[in-house]
Residue frames as qw, qx, qy, qz and C-alpha x, y, z in Angstrom:
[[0.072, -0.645, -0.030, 0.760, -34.49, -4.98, 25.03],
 [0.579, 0.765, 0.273, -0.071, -35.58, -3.52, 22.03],
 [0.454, -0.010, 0.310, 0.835, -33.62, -2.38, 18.86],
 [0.091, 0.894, 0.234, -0.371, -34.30, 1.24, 18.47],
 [0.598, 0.503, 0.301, 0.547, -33.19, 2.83, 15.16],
 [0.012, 0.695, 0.124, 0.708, -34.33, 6.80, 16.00],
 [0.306, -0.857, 0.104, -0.402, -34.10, 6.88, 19.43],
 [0.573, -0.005, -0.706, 0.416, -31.58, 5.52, 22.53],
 [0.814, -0.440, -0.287, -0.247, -32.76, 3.85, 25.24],
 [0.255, 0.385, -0.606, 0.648, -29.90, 4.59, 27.99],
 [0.707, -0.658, -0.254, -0.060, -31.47, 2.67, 31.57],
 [0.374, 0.658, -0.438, 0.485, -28.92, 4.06, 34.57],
 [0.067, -0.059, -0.769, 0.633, -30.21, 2.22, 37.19],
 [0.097, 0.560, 0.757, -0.323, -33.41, 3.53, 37.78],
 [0.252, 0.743, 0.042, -0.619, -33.25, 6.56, 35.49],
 [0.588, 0.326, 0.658, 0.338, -33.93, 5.66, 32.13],
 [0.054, -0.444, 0.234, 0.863, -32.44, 8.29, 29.30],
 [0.614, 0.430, 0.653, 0.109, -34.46, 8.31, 26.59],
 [0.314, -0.524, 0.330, 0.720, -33.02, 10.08, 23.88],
 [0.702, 0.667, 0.229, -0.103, -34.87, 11.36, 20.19],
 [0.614, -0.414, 0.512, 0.436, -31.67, 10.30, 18.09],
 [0.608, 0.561, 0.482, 0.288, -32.13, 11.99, 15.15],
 [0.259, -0.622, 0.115, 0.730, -29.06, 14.99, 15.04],
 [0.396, 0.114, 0.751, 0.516, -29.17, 14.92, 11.42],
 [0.195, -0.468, -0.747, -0.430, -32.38, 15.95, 10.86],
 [0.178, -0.419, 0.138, -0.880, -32.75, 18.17, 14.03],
 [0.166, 0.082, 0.845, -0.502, -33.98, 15.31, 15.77],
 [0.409, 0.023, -0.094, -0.907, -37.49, 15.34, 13.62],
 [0.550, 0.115, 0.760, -0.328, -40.57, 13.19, 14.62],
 [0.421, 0.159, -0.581, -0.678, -41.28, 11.15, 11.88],
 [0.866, -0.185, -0.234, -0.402, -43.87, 7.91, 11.89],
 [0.816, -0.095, -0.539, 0.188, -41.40, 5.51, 12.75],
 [0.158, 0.137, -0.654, 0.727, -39.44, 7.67, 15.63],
 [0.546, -0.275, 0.105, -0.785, -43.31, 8.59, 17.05],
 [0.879, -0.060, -0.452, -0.140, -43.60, 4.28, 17.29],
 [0.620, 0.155, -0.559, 0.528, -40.13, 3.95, 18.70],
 [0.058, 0.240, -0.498, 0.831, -41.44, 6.56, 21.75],
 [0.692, -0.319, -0.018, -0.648, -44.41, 4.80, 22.09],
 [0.907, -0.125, -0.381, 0.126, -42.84, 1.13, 22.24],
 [0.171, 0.470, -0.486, 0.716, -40.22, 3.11, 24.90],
 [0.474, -0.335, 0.101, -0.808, -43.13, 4.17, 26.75],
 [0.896, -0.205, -0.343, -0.194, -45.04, 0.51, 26.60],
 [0.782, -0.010, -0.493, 0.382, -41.16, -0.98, 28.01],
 [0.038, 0.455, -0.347, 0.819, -41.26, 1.89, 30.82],
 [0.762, -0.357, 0.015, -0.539, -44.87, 1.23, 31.77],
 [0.900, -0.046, -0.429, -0.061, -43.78, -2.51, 32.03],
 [0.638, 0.168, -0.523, 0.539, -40.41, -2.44, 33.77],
 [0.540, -0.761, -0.353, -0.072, -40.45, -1.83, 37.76],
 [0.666, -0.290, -0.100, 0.680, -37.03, -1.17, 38.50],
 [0.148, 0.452, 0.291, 0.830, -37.35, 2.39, 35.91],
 [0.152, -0.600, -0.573, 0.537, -38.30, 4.84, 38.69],
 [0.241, 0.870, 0.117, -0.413, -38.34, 8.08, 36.32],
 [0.577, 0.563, 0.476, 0.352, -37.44, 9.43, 32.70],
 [0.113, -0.643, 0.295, 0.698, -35.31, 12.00, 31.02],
 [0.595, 0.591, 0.470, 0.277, -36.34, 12.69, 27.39],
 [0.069, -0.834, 0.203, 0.509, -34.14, 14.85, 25.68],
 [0.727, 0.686, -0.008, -0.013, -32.48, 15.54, 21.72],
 [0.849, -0.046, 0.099, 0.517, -29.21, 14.32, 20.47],
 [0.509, 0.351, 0.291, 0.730, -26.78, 16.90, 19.70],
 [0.161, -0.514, -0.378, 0.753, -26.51, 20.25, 21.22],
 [0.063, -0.101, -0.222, -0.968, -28.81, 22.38, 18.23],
 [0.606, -0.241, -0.299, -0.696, -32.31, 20.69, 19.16],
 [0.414, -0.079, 0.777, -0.468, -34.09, 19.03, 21.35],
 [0.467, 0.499, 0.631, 0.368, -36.88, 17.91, 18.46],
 [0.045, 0.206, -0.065, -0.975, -37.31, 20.77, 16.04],
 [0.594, 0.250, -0.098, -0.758, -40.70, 19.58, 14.88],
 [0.811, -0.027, 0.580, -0.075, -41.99, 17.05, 13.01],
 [0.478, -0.145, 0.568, 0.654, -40.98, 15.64, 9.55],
 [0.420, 0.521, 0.215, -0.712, -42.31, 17.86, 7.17],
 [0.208, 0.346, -0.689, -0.602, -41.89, 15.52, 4.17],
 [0.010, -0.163, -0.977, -0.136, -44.07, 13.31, 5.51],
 [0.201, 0.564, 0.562, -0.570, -46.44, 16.00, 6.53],
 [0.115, 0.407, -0.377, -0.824, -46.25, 17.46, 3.17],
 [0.397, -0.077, -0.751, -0.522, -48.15, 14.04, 1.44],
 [0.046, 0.126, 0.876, -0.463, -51.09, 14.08, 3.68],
 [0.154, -0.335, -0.665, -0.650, -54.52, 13.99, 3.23],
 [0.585, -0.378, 0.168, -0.698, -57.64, 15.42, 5.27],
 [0.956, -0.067, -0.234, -0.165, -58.39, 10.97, 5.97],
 [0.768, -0.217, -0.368, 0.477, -54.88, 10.04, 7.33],
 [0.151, 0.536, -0.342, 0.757, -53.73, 13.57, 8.36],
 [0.531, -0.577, 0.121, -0.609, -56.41, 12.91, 11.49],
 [0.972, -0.129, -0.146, 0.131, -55.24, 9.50, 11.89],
 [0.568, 0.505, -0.196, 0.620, -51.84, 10.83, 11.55],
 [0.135, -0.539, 0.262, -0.789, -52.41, 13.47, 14.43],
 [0.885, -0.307, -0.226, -0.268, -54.52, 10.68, 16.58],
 [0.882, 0.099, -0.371, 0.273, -51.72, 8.26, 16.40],
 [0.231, 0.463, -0.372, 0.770, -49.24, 11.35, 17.91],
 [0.544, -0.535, 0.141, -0.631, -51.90, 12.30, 20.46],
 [0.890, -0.205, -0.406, -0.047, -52.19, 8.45, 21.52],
 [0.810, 0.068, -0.322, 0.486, -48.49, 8.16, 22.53],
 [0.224, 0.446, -0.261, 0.827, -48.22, 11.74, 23.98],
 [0.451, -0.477, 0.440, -0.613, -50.43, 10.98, 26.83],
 [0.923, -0.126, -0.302, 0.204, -49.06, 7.66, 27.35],
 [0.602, 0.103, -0.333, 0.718, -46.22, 9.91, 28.70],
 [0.301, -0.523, 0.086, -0.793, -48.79, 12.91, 30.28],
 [0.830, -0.338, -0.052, -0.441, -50.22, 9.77, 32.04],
 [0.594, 0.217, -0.679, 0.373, -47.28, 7.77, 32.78],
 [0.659, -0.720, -0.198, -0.094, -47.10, 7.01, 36.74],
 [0.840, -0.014, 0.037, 0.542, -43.46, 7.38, 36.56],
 [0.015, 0.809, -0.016, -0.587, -41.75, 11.45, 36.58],
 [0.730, 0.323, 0.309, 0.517, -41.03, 11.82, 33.17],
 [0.041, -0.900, -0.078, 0.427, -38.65, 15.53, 32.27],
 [0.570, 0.795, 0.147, 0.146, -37.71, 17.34, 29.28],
 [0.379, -0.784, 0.045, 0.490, -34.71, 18.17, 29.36],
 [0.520, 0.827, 0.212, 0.030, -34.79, 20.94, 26.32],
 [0.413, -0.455, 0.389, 0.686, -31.60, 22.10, 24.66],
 [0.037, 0.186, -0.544, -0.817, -31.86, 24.52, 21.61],
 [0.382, -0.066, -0.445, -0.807, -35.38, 23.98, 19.27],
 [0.198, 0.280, 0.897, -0.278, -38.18, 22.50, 20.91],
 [0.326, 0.268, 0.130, -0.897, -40.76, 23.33, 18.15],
 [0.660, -0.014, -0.550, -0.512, -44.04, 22.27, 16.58],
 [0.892, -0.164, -0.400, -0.132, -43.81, 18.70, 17.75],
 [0.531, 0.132, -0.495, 0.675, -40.82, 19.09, 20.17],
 [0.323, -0.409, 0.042, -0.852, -42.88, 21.74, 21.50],
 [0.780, -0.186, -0.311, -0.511, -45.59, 19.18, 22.01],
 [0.789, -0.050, -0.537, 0.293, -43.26, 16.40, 23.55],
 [0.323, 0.208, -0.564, 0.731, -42.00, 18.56, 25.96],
 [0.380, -0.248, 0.303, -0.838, -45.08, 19.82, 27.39],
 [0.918, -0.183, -0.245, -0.250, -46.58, 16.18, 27.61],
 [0.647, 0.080, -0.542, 0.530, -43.60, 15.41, 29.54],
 [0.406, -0.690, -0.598, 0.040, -44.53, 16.07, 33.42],
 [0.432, -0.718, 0.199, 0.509, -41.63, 18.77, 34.05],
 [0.596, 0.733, -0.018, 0.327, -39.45, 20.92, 31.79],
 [0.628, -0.558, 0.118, 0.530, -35.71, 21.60, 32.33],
 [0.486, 0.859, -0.026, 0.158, -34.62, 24.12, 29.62],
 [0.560, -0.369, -0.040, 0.741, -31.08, 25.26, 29.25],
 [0.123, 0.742, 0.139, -0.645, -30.65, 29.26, 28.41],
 [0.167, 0.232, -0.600, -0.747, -30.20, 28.67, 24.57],
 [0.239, 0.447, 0.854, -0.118, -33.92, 26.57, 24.52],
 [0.160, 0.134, -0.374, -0.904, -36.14, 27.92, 21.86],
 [0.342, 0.261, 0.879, -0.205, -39.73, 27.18, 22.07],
 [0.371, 0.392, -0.040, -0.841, -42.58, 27.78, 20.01],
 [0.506, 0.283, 0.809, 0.093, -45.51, 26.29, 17.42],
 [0.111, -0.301, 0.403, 0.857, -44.99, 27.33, 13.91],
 [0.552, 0.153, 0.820, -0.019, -47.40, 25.13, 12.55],
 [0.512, 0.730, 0.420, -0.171, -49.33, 27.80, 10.52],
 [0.071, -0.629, 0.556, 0.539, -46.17, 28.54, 8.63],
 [0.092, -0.028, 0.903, 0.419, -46.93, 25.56, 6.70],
 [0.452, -0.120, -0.224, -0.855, -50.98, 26.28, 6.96],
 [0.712, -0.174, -0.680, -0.027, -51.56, 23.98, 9.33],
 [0.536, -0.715, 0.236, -0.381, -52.45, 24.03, 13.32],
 [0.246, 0.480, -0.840, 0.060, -50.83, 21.85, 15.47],
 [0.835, -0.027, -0.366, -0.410, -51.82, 18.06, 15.90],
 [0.737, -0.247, -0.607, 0.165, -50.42, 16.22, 18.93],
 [0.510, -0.690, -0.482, 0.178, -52.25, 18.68, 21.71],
 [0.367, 0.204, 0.044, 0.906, -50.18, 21.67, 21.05],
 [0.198, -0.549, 0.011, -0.812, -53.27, 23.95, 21.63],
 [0.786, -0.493, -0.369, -0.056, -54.52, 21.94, 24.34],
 [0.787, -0.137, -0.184, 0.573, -51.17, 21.91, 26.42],
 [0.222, 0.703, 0.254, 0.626, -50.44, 25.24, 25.78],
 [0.234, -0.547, -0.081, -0.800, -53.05, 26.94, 27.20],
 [0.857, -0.221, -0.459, 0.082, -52.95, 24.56, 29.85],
 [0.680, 0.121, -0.024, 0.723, -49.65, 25.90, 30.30],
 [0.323, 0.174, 0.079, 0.927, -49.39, 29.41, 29.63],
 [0.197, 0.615, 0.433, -0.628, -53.26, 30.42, 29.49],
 [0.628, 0.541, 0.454, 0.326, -55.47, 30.91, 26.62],
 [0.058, 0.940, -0.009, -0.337, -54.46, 34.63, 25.75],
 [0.034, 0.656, -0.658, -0.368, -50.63, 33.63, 24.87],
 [0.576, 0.050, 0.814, 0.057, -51.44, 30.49, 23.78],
 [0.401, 0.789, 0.439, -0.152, -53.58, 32.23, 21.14],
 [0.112, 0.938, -0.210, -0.254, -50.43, 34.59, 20.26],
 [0.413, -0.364, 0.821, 0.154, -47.92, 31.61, 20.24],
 [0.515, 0.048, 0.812, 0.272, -49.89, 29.68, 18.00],
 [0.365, 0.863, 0.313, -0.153, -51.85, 32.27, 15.81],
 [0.249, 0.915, -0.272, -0.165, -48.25, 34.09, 14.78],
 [0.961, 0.047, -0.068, 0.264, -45.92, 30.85, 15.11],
 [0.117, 0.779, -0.517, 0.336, -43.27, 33.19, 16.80],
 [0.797, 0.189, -0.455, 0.348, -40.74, 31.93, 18.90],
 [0.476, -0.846, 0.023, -0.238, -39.90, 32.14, 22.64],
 [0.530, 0.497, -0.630, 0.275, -36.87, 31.86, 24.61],
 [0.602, -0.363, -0.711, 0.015, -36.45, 30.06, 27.07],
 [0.246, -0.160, -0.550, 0.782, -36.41, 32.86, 29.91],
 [0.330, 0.019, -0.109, -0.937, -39.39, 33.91, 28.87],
 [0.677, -0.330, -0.624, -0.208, -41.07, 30.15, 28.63],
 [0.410, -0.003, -0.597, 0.690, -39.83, 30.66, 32.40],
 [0.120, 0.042, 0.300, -0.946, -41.91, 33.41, 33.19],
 [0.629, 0.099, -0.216, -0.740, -44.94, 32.20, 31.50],
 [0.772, -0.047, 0.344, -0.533, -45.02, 29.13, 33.03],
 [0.938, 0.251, -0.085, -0.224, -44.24, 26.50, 30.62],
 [0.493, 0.568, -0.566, 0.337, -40.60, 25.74, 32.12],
 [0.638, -0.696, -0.301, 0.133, -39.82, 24.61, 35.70],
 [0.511, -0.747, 0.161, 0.393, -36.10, 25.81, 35.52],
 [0.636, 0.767, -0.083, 0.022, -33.42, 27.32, 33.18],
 [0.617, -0.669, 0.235, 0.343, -29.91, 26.57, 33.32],
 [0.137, 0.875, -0.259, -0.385, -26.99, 27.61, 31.83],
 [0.237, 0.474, -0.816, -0.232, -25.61, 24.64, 30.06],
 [0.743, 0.017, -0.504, -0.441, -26.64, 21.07, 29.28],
 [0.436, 0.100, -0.818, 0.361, -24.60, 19.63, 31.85],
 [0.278, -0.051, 0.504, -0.816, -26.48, 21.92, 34.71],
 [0.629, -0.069, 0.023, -0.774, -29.42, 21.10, 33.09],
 [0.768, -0.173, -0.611, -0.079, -29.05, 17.13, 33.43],
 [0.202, 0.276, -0.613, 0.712, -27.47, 17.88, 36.80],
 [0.440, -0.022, 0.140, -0.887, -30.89, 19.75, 37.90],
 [0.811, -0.025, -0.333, -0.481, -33.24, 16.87, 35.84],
 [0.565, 0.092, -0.778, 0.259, -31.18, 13.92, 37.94],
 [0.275, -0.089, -0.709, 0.643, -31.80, 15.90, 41.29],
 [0.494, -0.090, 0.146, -0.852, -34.96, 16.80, 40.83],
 [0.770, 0.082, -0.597, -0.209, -35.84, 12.71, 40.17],
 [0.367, 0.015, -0.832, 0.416, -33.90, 11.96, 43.12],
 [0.226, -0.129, 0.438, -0.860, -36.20, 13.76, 45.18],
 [0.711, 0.000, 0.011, -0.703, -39.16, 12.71, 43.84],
 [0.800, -0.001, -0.570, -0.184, -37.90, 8.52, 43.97],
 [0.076, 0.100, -0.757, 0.641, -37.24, 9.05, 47.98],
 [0.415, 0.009, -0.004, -0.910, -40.81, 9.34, 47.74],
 [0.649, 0.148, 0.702, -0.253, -43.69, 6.47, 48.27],
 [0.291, 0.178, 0.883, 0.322, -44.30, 4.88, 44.55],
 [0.008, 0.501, 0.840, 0.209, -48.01, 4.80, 44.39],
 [0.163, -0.776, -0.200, 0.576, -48.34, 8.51, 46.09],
 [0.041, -0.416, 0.357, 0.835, -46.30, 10.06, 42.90],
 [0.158, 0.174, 0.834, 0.500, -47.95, 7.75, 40.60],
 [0.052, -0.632, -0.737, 0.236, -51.78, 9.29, 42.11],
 [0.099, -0.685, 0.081, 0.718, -50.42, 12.84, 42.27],
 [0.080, -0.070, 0.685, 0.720, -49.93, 12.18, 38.18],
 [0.030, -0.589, -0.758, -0.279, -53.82, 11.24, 37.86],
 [0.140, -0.719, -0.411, 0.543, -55.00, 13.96, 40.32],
 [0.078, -0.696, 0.009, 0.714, -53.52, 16.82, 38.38],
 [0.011, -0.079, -0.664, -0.743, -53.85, 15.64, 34.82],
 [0.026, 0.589, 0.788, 0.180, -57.76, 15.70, 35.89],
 [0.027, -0.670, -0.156, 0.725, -57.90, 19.10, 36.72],
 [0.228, 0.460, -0.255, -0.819, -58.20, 19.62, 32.86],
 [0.072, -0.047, -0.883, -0.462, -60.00, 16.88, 31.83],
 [0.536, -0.051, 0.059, -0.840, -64.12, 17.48, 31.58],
 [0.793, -0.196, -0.376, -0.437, -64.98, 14.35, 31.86],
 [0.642, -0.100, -0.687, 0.325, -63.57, 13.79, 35.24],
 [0.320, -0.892, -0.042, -0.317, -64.25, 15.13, 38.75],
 [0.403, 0.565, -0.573, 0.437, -60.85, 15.84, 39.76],
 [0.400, -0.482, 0.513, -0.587, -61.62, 16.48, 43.68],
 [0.974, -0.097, 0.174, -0.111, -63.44, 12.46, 43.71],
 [0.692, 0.489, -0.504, 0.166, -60.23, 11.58, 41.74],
 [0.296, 0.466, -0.576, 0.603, -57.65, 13.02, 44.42],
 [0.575, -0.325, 0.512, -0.549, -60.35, 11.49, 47.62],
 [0.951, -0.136, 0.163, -0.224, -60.36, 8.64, 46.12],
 [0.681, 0.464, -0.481, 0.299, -56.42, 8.63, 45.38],
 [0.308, -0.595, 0.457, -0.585, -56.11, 9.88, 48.90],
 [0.768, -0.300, 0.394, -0.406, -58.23, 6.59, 50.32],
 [0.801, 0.492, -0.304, 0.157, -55.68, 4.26, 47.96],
 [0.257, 0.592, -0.589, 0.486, -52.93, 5.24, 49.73],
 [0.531, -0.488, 0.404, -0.563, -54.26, 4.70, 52.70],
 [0.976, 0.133, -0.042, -0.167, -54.27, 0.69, 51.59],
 [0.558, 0.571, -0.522, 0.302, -50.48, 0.99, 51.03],
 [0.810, -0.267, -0.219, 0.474, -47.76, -0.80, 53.14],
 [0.473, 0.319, -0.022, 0.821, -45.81, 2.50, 52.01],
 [0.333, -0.752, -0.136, -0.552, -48.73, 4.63, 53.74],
 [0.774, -0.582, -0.247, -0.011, -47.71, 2.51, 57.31],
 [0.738, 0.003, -0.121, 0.663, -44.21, 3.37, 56.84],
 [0.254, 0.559, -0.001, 0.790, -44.57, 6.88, 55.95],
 [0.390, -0.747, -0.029, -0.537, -46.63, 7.88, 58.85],
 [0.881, -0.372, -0.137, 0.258, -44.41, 5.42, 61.14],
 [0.608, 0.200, -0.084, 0.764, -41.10, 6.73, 59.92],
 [0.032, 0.670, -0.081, 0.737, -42.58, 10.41, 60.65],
 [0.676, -0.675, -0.068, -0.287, -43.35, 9.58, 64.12],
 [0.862, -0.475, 0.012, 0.180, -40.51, 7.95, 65.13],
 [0.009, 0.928, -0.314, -0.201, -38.61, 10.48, 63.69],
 [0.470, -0.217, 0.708, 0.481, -36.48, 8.56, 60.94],
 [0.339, 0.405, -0.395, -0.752, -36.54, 8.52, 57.30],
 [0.781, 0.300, 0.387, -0.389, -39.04, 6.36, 55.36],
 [0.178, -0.178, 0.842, 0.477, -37.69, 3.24, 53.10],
 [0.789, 0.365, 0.177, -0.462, -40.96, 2.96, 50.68],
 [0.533, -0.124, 0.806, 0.224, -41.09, 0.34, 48.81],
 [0.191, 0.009, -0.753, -0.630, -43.87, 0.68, 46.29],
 [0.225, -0.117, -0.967, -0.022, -46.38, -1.23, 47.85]]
């Protein structure tokens, strides 16, 4: 197991917590914590027993409130793109994970927090969540897929208002617009909610959730044709051991043990 400085790595069985461990500091993404959630990521991809992922912020004022802005402060036009690359890299290692991975937001989720959460496949918010990309407060846009996600998200109109005035949203309002799945009233509800919305989805064949992840990230990606994606995730399954169970188990009227396979 790794030694993680900026973030903990909390496995509970099959739900791995993964935690941005920086209360101090609002929990900001500097270089090294943006490593530490990519080597996370690598020991997620790797490990089979890890059926799904909770990412969430120490300390009950933030989930991340951004990134660090001292380090954004000595950049240059040459690493700032590297800089924003690197972020992008690691944030769809977790859009693309095959594993569920959910936010579960408490208090500031902005700039970069913003960003993490919406590259995470699901969002659990509780009712004091704050969302929003300031970026051009500092005269900057944001740089790991913020406009991309978004509008993804929300549609380009608010996307355009969200990140053109860097206001803030709350979370019953990310609710309505789409970039939340559910709000609850405290942190506890909201791991409650993020645990039993996992369980559902690891009663579930493996390689079926893992397809469903490719299928619908291609729906926004132009250089794929989503519909060949999801017929040719469709005729995959069909290869599975987990495919003979499922369609056994429904016939003979019992529940399906998948395996994975």
């Amino acid at each position: 197991m790794t030694n993680y400085k900026n973030v903990l790595f909390e496995n509970n069985g099959e739900i791995v917590h993964l935690t941005i461990n920086r209360p101090d500091k609002l929990n900001a993404l500097n270089i090294d914590t943006i490593a530490e959630i990519k080597t996370a990521f690598e020991e997620i991809y790797d490990d089979s027993t890890i059926k799904g992922v909770i990412v969430k912020g120490a300390g009950e004022k933030a989930f991340v409130a951004g990134a660090d802005i001292s380090e954004i402060a000595e950049l240059t036009e040459v690493n700032a793109r590297k800089f924003a690359e690197a972020g992008q890299e690691v944030f769809a290692s977790i859009e693309n994970c095959h594993k569920p991975v959910i936010a579960l937001v408490n208090g500031f989720a902005l700039g970069g927090g913003c960003e993490l959460a919406m590259a995470c496949h699901m969002r659990v918010a509780t009712a004091t969540a704050r969302f929003g990309q300031p970026e051009v407060n500092l005269g900057v846009i944001p740089g790991y897929g913020g406009t991309q996600r978004l509008t993804q998200l929300v549609g380009k109109a608010k996307s355009f208002e969200l990140c053109m005035t860097g206001d803030m949203i709350k979370a019953d309002e990310a609710l309505q617009l789409g970039l939340v799945n559910h709000v609850m009233e405290s942190i506890e509800a909201a791991q409650a909610k993020s645990e039993e919305i996992l369980g559902k989805i690891m009663a579930k064949a493996p390689v079926a959730i893992g397809l469903v992840i490719d299928c619908i990230n291609a729906v926004n990606n132009e250089q794929e044709n989503g519909y060949q994606t999801e017929a040719n995730g469709f005729a995959a399954c069909t290869k599975t051991s987990d495919f003979e169970e499922g369609t056994t188990a429904f016939l003979e009227r019992r529940k399906a043990a998948f395996k994975g396979e």
